[in-house]
N, C-alpha and C positions, 0 to 999 in steps of 0.2 A: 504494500500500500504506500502510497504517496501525498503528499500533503491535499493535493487537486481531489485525489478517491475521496481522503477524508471530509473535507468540507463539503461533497455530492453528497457522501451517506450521511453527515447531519442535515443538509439541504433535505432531501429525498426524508430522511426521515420524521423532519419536522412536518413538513406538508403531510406526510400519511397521516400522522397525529392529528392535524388539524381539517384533516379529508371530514369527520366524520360534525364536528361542526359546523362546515360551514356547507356541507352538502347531506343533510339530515335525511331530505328522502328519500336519497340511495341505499339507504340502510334500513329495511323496514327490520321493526322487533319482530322476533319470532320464538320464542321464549314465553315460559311463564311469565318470568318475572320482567318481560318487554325489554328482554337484551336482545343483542343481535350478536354473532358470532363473524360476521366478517367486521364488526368493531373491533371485538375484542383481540381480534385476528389485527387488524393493523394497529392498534393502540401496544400488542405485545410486539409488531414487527419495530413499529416504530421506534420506541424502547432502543431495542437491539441494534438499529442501524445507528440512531443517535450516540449512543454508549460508545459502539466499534469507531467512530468520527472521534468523539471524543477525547476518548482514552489515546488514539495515536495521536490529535495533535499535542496533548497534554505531555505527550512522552516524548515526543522528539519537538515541540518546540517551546513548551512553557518550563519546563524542569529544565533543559540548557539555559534557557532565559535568566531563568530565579539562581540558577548557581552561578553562573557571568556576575549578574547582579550582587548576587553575596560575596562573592569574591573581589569584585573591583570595591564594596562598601568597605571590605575588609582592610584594603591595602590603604584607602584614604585615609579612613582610621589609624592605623599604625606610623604612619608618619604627620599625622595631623598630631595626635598625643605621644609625643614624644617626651621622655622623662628628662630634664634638663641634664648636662652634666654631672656628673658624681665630684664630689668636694672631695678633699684628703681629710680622711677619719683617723683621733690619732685612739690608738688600740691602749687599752688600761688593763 
């Protein structure tokens, strides 16, 4: 996978998610309890493609991101606070 696949399958899978609102009477209930099964069918695809987006770009581009980031904080700091010179102590 690639950065392009990932943002399609959040794309692709937000839209399945939101297929089922904004096109209600494609979905008639058929259920006792007036569910429908090709919902519950894209609401769990949905799910899954969002996640599988997710989780790769989280992994190859937010976590290099945040450790650059921690890392370059780290260095400013270390010579931002720098301990003045050391005085001559005399030893007793």
């Amino acid at each position: 996978m690639n950065a392009l696949n990932a943002y399609i399958f959040v794309t692709m899978g937000s839209a399945m998610g939101l297929l089922a609102h904004v096109f209600p009477s494609w979905f008639q209930p058929a259920g006792a309890d007036a569910s429908s099964g090709r919902v519950l069918w894209l609401y769990i695809m949905a799910t899954v493609q969002v996640a599988l987006g997710l989780v790769y770009i989280v992994q190859a581009h937010l976590i290099p991101f945040a450790a650059r980031l921690v890392s370059a904080t780290r260095a400013v700091e270390t010579s931002s606070l720098a301990l003045p010179k050391a005085r001559g102590l005399v030893a007793r």
